[in-house]
C-alpha positions as CSV (number, residue, x, y, z in Angstrom):
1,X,0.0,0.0,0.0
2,X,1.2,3.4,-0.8
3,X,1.5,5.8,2.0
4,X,3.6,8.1,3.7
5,X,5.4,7.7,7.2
6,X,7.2,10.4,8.9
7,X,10.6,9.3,9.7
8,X,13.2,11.5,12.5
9,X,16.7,11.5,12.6
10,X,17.7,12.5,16.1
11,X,21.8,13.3,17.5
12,X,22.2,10.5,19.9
13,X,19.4,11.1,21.7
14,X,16.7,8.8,19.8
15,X,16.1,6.3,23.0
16,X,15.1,8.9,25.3
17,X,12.6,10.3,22.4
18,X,10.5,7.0,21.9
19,X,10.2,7.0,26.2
20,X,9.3,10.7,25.8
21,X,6.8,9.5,23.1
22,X,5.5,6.5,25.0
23,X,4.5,8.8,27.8
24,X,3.6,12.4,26.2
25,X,1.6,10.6,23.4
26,X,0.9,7.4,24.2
27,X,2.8,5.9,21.8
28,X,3.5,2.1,21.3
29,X,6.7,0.6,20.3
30,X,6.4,-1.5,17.0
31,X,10.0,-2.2,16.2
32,X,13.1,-0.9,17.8
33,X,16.8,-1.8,17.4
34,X,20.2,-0.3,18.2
35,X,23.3,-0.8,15.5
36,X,24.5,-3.4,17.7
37,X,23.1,-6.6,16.5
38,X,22.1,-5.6,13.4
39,X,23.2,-6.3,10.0
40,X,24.9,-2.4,9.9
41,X,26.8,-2.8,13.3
42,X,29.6,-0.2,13.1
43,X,27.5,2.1,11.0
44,X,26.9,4.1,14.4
45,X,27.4,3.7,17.6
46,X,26.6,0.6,19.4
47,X,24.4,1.4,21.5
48,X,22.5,4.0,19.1
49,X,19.0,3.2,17.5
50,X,19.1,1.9,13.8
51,X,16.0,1.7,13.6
52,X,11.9,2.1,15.6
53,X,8.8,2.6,14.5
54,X,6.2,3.3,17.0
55,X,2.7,3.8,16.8
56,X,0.3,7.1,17.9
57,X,-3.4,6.1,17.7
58,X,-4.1,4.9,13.8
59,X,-0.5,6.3,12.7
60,X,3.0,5.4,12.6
61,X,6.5,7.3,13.0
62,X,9.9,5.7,12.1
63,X,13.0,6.9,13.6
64,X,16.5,6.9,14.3
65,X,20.0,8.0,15.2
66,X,21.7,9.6,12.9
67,X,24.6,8.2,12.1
68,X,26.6,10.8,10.5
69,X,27.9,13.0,13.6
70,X,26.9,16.5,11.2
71,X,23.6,15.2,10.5
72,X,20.8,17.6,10.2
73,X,18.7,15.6,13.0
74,X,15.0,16.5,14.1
75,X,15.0,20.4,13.2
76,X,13.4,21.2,9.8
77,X,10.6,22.8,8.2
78,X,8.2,19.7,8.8
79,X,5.6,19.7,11.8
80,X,3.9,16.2,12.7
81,X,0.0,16.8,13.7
82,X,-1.6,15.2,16.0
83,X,-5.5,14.9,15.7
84,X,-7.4,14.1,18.9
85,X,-11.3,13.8,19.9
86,X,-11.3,15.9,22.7
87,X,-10.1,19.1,24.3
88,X,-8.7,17.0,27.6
89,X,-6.7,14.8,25.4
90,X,-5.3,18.1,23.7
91,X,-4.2,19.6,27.1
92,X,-2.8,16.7,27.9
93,X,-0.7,15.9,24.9
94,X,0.0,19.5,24.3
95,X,1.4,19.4,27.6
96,X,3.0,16.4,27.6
97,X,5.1,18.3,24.3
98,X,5.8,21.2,26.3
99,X,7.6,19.7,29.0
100,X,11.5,20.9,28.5
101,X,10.0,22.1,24.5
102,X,9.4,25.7,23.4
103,X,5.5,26.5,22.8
104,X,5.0,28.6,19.7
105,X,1.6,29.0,19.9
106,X,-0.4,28.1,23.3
107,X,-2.9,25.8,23.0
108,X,-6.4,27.5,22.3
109,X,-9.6,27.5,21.0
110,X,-9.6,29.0,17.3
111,X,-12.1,29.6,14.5
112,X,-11.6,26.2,12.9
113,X,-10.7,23.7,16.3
114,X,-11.9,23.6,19.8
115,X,-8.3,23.7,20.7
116,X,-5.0,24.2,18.3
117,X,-1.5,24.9,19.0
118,X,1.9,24.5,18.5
119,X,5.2,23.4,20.2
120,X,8.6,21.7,19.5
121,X,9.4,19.7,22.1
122,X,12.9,19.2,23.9
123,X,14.5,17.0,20.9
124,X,13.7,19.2,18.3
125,X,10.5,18.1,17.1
126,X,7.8,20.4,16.3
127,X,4.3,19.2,16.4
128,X,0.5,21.1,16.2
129,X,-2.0,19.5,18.7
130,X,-5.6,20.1,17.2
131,X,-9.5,19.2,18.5
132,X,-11.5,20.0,15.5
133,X,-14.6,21.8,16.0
134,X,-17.8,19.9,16.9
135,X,-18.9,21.0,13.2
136,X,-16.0,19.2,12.1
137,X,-16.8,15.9,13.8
């Protein structure tokens, strides 16, 4: 099936992102596997994630350590969004994101969601947490 699957390259610091994500967003660890004991040991450091893949409600995220030391990791001009049902479950993600992150726009009710906003987190990441509006639903 064709689809699309956002995939982040973080400095070294991948492991401690997929526990962030398995707290701040519920996430669920699909795959996961350091450099060590895997076909590309000595591509990066041992203990360094090759590879993960977790899963965030219906969606999926792939991720890793860059192995090249100058890599461009996690910063860009990509945002991942994050749909939810309800305006709890936004203040809690959204807050969850926050923690150690940099908010760029504080979570709030707008013309087109009951709540909206926007934060990169403390790897580097920047995500929009939205609650459509009951019209939308």
């Amino acid at each position: 099936m064709l689809g699309i699957t956002p995939y982040i390259s973080f400095k070294g610091d991948c492991a401690a992102a997929i526990e962030f994500y398995k707290t701040a967003l519920d996430a669920e660890v699909r795959f996961s596997q350091t450099y060590d004991g895997s076909p590309m040991v000595g591509m990066g450091e041992a203990s360094h994630i090759m590879h993960c893949t977790i899963r965030v409600g219906g969606s999926e995220i792939m991720m890793c350590d860059d192995p090249n030391p100058a890599g461009v990791a996690a910063a860009s001009n990509i945002s991942l969004s994050v749909g939810v049902g309800d305006v709890a479950q936004a203040n809690r993600y959204f807050g969850n994101l926050s923690d150690g992150g940099n908010v760029i726009m504080p979570l709030q009710k707008t013309f087109w969601a009951e709540a909206f906003g926007m934060v990169t987190d403390k790897f580097g990441v920047k995500w929009m947490v939205n609650c459509d509006g009951a019209e939308a639903r």
